[in-house]
Structures are given as structure tokens and as C-alpha cells.
C-alpha positions as CSV (number, residue, x, y, z in Angstrom):
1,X,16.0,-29.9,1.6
2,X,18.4,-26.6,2.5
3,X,16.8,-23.4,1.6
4,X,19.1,-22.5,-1.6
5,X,19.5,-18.6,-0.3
6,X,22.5,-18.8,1.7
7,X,25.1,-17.1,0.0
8,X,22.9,-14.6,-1.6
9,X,21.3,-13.6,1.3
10,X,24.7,-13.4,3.1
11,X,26.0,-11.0,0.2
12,X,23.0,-8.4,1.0
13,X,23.5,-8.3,4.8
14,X,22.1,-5.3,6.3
15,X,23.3,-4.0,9.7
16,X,20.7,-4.2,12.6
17,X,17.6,-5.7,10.6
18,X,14.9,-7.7,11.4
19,X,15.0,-10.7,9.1
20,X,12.5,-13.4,9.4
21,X,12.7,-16.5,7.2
22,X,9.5,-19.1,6.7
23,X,10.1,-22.2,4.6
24,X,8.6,-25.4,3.7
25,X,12.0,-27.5,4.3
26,X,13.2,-29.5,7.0
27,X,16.6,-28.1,7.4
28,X,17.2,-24.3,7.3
29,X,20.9,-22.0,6.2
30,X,23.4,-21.8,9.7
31,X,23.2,-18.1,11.0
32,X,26.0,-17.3,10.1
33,X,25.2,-17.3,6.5
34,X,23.3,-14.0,7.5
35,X,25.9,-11.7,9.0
36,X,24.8,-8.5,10.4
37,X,20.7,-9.6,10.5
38,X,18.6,-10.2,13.3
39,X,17.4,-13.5,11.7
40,X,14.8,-15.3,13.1
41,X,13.7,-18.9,11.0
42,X,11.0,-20.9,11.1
43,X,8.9,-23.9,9.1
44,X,5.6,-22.7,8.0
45,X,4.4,-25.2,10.7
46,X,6.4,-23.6,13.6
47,X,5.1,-20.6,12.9
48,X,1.6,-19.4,14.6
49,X,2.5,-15.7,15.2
50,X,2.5,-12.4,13.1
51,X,4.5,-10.2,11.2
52,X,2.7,-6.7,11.4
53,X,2.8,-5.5,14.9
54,X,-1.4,-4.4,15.3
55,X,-1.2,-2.9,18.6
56,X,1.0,-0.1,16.6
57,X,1.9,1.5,13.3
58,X,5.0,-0.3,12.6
59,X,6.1,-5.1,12.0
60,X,7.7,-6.8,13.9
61,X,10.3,-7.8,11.3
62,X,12.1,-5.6,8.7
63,X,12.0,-8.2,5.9
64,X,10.5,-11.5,5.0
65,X,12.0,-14.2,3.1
66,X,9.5,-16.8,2.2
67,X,9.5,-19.6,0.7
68,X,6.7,-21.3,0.1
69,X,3.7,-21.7,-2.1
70,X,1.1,-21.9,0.8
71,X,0.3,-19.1,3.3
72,X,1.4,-19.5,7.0
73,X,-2.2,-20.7,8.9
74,X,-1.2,-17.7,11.5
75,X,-1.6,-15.5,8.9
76,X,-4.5,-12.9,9.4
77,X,-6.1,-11.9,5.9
78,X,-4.1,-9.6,3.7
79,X,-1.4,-9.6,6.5
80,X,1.5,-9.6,3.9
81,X,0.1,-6.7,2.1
82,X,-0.3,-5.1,5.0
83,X,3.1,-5.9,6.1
84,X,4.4,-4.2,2.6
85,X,2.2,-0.6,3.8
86,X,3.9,-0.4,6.7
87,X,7.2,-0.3,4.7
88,X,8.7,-3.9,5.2
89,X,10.2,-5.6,2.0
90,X,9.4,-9.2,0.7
91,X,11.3,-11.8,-0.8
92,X,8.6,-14.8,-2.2
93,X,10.4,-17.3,-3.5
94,X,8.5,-20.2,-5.1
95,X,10.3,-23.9,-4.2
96,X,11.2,-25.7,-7.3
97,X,8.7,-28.8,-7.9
98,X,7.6,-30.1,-11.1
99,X,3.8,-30.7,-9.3
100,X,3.6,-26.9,-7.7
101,X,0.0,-26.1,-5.7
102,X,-0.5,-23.0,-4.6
103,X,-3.4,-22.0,-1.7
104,X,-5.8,-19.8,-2.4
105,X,-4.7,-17.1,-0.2
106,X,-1.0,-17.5,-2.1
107,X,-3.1,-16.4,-5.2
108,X,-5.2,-13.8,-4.0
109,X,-2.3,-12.3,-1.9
110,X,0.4,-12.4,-5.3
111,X,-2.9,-10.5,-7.3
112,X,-2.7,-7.6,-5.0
113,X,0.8,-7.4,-5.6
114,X,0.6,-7.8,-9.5
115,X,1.2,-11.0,-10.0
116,X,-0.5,-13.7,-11.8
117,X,-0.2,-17.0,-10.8
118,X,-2.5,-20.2,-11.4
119,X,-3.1,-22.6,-8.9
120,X,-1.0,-25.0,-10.6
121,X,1.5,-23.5,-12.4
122,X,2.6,-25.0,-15.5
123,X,6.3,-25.5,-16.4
124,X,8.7,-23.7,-18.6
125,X,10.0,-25.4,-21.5
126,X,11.8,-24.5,-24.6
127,X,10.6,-25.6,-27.5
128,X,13.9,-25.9,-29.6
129,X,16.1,-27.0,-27.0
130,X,15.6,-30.0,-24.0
131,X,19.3,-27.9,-22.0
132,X,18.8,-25.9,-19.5
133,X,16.3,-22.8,-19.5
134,X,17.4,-19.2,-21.2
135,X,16.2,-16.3,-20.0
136,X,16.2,-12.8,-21.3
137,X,15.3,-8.9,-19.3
138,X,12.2,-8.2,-19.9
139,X,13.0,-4.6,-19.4
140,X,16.0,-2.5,-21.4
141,X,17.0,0.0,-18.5
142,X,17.4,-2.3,-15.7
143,X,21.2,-2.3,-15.1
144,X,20.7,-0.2,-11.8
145,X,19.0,-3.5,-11.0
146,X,21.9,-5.9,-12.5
147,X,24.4,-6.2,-14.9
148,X,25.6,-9.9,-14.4
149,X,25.0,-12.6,-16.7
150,X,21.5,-13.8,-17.0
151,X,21.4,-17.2,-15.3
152,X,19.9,-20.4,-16.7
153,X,17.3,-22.1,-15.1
154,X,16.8,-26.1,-14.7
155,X,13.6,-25.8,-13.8
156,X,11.3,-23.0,-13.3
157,X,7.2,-22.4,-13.2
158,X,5.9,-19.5,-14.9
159,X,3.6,-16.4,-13.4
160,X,2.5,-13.0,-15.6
161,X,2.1,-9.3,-14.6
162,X,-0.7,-7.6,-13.9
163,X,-0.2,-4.4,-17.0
164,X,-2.9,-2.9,-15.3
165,X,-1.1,-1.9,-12.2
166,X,1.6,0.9,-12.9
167,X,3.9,-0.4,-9.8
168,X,4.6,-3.9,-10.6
169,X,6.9,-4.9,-13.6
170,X,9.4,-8.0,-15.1
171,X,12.5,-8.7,-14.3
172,X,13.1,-11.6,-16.1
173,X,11.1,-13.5,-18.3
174,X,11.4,-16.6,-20.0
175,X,13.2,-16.7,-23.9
176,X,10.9,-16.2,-26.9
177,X,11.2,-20.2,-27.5
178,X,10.1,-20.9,-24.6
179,X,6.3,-21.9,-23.1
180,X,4.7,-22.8,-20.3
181,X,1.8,-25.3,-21.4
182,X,-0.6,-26.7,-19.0
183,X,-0.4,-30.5,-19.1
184,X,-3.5,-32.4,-21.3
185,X,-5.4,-33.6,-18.3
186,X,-5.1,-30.6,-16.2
187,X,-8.4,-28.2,-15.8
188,X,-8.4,-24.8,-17.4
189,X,-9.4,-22.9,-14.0
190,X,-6.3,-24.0,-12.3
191,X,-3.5,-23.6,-15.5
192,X,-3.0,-21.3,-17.8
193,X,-0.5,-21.4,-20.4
194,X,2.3,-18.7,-21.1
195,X,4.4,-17.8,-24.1
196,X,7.7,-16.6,-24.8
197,X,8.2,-13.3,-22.6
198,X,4.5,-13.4,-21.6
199,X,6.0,-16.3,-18.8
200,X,7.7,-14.1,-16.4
201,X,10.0,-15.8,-14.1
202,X,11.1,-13.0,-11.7
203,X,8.6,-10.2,-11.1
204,X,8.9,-7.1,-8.8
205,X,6.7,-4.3,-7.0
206,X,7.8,-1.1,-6.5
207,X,5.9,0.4,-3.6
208,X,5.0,4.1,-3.4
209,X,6.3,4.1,0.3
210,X,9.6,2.8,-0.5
211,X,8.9,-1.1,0.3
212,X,9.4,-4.0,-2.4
213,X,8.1,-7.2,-2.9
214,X,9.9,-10.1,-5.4
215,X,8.4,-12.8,-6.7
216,X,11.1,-15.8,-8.4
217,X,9.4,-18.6,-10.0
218,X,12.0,-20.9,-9.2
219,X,14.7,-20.9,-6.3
220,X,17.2,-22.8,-8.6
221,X,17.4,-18.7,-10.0
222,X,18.8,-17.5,-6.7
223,X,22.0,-20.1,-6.4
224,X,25.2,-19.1,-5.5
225,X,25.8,-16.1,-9.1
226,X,26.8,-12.8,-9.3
227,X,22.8,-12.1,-10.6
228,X,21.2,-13.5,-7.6
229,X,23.6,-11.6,-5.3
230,X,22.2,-8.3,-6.8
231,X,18.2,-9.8,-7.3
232,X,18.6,-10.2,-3.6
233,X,20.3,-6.8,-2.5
234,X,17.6,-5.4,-4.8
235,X,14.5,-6.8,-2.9
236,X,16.4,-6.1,0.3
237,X,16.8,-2.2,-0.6
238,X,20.4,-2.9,-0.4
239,X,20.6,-0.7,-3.8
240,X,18.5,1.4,-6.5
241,X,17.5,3.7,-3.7
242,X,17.5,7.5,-4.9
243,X,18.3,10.5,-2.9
244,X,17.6,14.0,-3.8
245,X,20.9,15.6,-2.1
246,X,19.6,19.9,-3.9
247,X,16.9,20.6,-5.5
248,X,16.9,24.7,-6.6
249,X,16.5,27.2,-9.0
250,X,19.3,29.3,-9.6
251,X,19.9,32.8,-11.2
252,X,21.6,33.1,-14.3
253,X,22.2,37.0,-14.2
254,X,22.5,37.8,-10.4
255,X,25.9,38.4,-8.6
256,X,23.4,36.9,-5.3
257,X,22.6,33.5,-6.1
258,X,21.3,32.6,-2.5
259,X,18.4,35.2,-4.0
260,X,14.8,33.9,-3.2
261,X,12.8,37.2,-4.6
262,X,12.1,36.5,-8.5
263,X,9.9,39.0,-11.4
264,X,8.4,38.0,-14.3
265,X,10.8,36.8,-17.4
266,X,13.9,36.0,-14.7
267,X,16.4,34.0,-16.6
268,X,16.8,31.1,-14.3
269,X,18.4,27.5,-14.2
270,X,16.6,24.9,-11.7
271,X,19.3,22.2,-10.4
272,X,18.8,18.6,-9.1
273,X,21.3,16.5,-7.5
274,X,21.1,12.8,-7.4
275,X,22.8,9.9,-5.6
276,X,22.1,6.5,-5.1
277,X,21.6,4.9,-1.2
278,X,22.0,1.9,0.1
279,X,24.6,-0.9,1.6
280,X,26.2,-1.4,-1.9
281,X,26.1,1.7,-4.0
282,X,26.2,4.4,-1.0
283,X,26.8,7.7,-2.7
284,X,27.0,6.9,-6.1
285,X,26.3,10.0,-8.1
286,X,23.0,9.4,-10.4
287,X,22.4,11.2,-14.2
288,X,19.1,9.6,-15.5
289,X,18.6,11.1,-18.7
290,X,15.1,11.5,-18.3
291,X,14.1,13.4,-15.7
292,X,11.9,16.3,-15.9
293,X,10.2,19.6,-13.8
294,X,6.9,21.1,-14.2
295,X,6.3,24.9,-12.7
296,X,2.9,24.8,-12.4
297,X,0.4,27.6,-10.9
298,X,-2.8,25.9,-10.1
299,X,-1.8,23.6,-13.6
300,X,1.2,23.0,-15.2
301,X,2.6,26.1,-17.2
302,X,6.1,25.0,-17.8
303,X,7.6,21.8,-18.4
304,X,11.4,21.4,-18.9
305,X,14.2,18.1,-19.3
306,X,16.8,18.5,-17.1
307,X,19.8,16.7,-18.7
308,X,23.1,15.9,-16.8
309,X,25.5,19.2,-16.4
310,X,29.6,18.9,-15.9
311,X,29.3,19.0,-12.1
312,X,27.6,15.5,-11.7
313,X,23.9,17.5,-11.3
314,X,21.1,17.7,-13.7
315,X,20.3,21.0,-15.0
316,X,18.0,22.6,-17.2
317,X,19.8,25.0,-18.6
318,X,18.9,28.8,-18.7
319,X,14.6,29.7,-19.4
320,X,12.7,32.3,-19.0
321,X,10.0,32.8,-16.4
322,X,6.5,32.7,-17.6
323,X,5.3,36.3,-17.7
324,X,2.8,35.5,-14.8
325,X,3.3,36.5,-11.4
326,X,2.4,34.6,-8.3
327,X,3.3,31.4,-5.9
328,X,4.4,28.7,-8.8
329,X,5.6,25.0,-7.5
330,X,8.6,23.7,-9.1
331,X,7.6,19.9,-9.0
332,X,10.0,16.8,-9.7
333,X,8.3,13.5,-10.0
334,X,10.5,10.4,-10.8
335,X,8.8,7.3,-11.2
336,X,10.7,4.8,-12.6
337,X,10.8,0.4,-12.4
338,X,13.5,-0.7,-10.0
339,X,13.9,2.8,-8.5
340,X,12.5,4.4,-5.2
341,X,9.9,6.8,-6.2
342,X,11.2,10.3,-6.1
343,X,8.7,13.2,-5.6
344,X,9.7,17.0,-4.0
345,X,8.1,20.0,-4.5
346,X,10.2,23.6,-4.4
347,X,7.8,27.3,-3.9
348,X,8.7,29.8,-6.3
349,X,7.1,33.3,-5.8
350,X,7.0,35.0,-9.0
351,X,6.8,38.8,-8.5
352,X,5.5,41.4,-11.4
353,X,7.2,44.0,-12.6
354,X,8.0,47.7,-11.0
355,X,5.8,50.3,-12.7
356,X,8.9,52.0,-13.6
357,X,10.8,48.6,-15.0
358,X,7.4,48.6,-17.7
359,X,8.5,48.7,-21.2
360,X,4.3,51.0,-21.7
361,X,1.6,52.7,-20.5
362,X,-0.3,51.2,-18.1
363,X,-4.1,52.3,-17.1
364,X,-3.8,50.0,-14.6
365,X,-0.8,52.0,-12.9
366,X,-2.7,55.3,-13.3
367,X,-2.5,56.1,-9.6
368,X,1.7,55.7,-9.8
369,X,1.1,58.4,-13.1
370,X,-1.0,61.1,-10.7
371,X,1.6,60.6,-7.5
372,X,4.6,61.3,-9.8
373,X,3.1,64.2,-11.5
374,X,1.6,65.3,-8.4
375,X,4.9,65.2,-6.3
376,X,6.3,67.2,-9.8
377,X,3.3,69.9,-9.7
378,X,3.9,70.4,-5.5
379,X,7.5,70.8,-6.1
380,X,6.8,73.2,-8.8
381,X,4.6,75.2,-6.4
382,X,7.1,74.9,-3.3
383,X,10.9,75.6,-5.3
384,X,9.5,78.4,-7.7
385,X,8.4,80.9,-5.4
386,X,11.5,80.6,-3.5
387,X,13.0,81.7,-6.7
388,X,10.8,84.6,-8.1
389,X,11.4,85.8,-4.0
390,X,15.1,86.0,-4.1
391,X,15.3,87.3,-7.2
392,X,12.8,90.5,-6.7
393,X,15.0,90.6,-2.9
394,X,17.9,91.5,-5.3
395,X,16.3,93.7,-7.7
């Protein structure tokens, strides 16, 4: 059986990785189906070793491309979620059999992930139609992701998300027509069944440090298409990577903008630059349209949309500072599916007004009041008798 990744795989090459492939099958893709990797491949049997190196902080490998529905016996417990904290990506591909078992560690290790999968996975089927499978995003704003024709599926198993955790999502789910229905004879504990978009056939995991794990139901979804190419670059960071190339807050009315010293009710604009990283889409300027900033001082005072300005940027447009003075923290947090988590904070020191830029009295400013008119009263006493003297020096 040949691993059905080749030319996928190939497509999302990424220069001096680590690449490590385990399988089920007898015969494994030529090396030179992987240009630019470090690959290493291996049957689940050959392999007794480990992925996470635990003598330090760091794997051994870069990425992981399994394919299986068993865990490797070499395996320590949770060492694929640990090999996803220490910043490694994942590719789990599920092999295409119509009599799927998955181990128990498979289905504990896919719950920390998000995933739901049974032990033995029922099989999609649409209702209305015996062709081949139709699949539909489960998602509207994933074309960072892809924006190839959905593929259709001969045969696929079905898995759901887990809604309670915020970083795992759908990619592609099954057609509202179609169900997954356990089979009559099979137990309840090891099958459920799974309808319309509820069967997901490609999920994903976003991880907080930058690392992502894919799930496909079915390896017929990764053969030779423009879609796989891009599920594949996706897993492999190869794309959907943001940068934050300036983040600052500029003045509106200053001839300085390089300025750094700001008072209350400053008109200001706050800036944010975005590009995209990665082998395929290096550079590409970013706009999302739904971005925002908080200033916040101890808790959030201020929170503004920053919406995409003539220069490629996103800007927020002129505001006025709060009329509070101290250390605020211009904060931008952008947490979206298929992207890289984006979080940077900027200081902004807020200073108050000059006693003599106040628009009224101030009680508070009493001791300015007495200096003034005391410097006005010793003047008074100093210049005046000068005068009265060379005045009677004349008469």
C-alpha cells in the first residue's frame, strides 16, 4: 500500500526540516518526493524510539506525518502532545478502511487535541446520492487556508470537534445529506453516529505557541489536488503565519512624529502593519477587517477597530486620549482559526496637563498660584524702589 502523500508533501517542502514519517504500509514515497526535508520514514513496527528529545527542551524532529490509527508501542504517554508544546507540527492522517479500529491511546491522545473520535468509526454516506462524497467548509473565512475546489471523497470516516476547546476548529465537514451511522450490530460505546456538518472530515488545532496539529479522516482527501497541496502547506506552517512588521501610535497634530511624551486628550492614530510568513505566501501584506486595540490602565478604558488604511497598514484613525494620565498599554490580540496567534503589547505614558495649559482654577495647583504671585510680590519689592530712587536722585 503507498502512503498517498507524495506529491502533496513534495509541494510543501521546507528547507532544512526534520521530517519524520510513521505508517502502517509496507511500501513508503521515494525521497525524493520530499525535496528540501530531512525525512526520515519508518513502519509503526520499525519504530521503537522517540520524538521529543527529554534530556532537553526541544524534538528530535520538526514535523510528524502519521499515518495510522494506532499509537507507535515506543511511544511514552502523551508524547505527541508533548511533541506539539515544544512547537513541532502534526499531520494525522487516518488510512482509508471501511473496518477502521483505533487504540485507546489514538483516542485519548486526539481528545487532547479536540478531536472526537470513536473507537470504530462509522462511515460517511449520503443519503441521496450512492457517487462519490461532497464536502462543504465548515468555516466562511477560511480562504487564507484554501481557495481550491473542495474535493470529493470515496471513502471517508467521520470524527467531531470538541466546541468546548477555543483552539481546535473544522475544516471540512461532510454535506448536510450526508451521515455517519454506526452499523446495527455494532456497540454504542465504540460508534457514534454523525450528521450532516456535525461529521467533520478534516479538523485542525491551532496551538498558542505557534504549532499545529491536522486530523483527515480519510487519506483518499490528500491525493494529488490543488486543496491537498494547501491542507498540507497549512499543517506544515508553510502559510497562514502572521507577522506584526509596526505596531505604533502616531501623532495627528505634531511636526515630531518619532514623539514618545503624550498629555491628556492627545489626538493620536495607533498603526499596525501585517504580513503573512511562510514558504508560500512570504510577505504578503495582510488587512483583516477585524482587528482591534484596547488601551487599558489596570482595565480596559478604550477599545478601537482598526480598519485597513491606503498604505497597506491598519489604522484607527484619529481619537482622543482618555483624560487620565499615567502608564496605559496599547494591547493587540488576534486570535483567529487557521491563523498564528498574534499578541504585542505597546507602553504609552500618558502625561497631565501643565498648570498653565488648564482651561480653571485648580485648588489642587495652589502652590503654582502662591510661587507666581510670590515671584510678582518680590519683584514688585526689588524693581520699585529702584524707581522711586532714581527718580528723587533727579529731583
Amino acid at each position: 500500500m503507498k502512503l498517498p502523500l507524495g506529491i502533496a508533501l513534495w509541494s510543501s517542502a521546507v528547507l532544512c526540516s526534520k521530517l519524520l514519517i510513521l505508517h502502517d504500509g509496507d511500501e513508503v514515497v521515494k525521497s525524493h518526493l520530499l525535496q528540501g526535508y530531512t525525512t526520515e520514514s519508518k513502519t509503526l513496527k520499525e519504530f521503537s524510539g522517540t520524538i521529543v528529545d527529554y534530556d532537553g527542551d526541544g524534538n528530535l524532529y520538526d514535523k510528524l506525518v502519521f499515518v495510522s490509527s494506532k499509537m507507535p508501542r515506543g511511544f511514552q504517554q502523551d508524547e505527541l502532545v508533548e511533541f506539539v508544546k515544544r512547537g513541532s507540527d502534526v499531520l494525522w492522517v487516518l488510512p482509508s478502511s471501511e473496518h477502521l479500529v483505533m487504540s485507546r491511546d489514538a483516542i485519548e491522545t486526539a481528545a487532547q487535541f479536540g478531536f472526537t473520535v470513536d473507537q470504530e468509526p462509522a462511515l460517511l454516506a449520503d443519503l441521496f446520492d450512492n457517487g462519490p462524497l461532497k464536502t462543504n467548509s465548515s468555516l466562511r473565512d477560511l480562504s487564507h487556508i484554501s481557495e481550491a475546489k473542495l474535493p470529493a471523497m470515496k471513502r471517508s470516516v467521520a470524527f467531531s470537534i470538541d466546541r468546548s476547546n477555543p483552539l481546535a476548529f473544522a475544516i471540512l465537514s461532510a454535506s448536510p445529506r450526508a451521515a455517519a451511522i454506526c452499523p446495527a450490530g455494532r456497540a454504542a460505546t465504540r460508534c457514534s453516529s454523525w450528521y450532516g456538518t456535525d461529521a467533520v472530515v478534516a479538523g485542525a488545532l491551532q496551538a498558542r505557541n505557534g504549532a499545529r496539529v491536522l486530523l483527515v479522516a480519510s487519506d483518499s482527501l490528500l491525493q494529488n489536488s490543488p486543496f491537498a497541496t494547501d491542507l498540507v502547506a497549512w499543517a506544515l506552517r508553510d502559510k497562514s503565519i502572521l507577522r506584526l512588521d509596526s505596531f505604533r501610535v502616531l501623532p495627528v497634530h505634531k511636526a515630531d512624529p518619532s514623539t514618545s511624551t503624550w498629555q491628556v486628550r492627545d489626538k493620536v492614530e495607533i498603526k499596525a502593519c501585517l504580513s503573512e510568513d511562510g514558504r508560500q505566501s512570504k510577505g504578503r501584506t495582510v488587512q483583516p477587517l477585524d482587528v482591534q486595540v484596547e488601551l487599558v490602565l489596570m482595565d480596559p478604558w478604550m477599545r478601537l477597530n482598526l480598519s485597513p488604511s491606503a498604505d497597506g497598514c491598519l489604522s484607527s484613525g484619529p481619537f482622543s486620549l482618555p483624560d487620565r494620565f499615567g502608564i496605559f498599554s496599547v494591547r493587540l490580540r488576534y486570535q483567529r482559526h487557521g491563523w498564528t496567534h498574534l499578541i504585542e503589547e505597546l507602553p504609552l505614558s500618558v502625561h497631565p496637563l501643565r498648570n498653565d495649559q488648564q482651561t480653571r482654577f485648580l485648588f489642587a495647583a495652589m502652590p503654582f498660584y502662591l510661587s507666581w504671585l510670590g515671584l510678582l510680590a518680590s519683584s514688585c519689592l526689588l524693581v520699585v524702589p529702584l524707581l522711586l530712587g532714581e527718580l528723587a536722585t533727579k529731583a
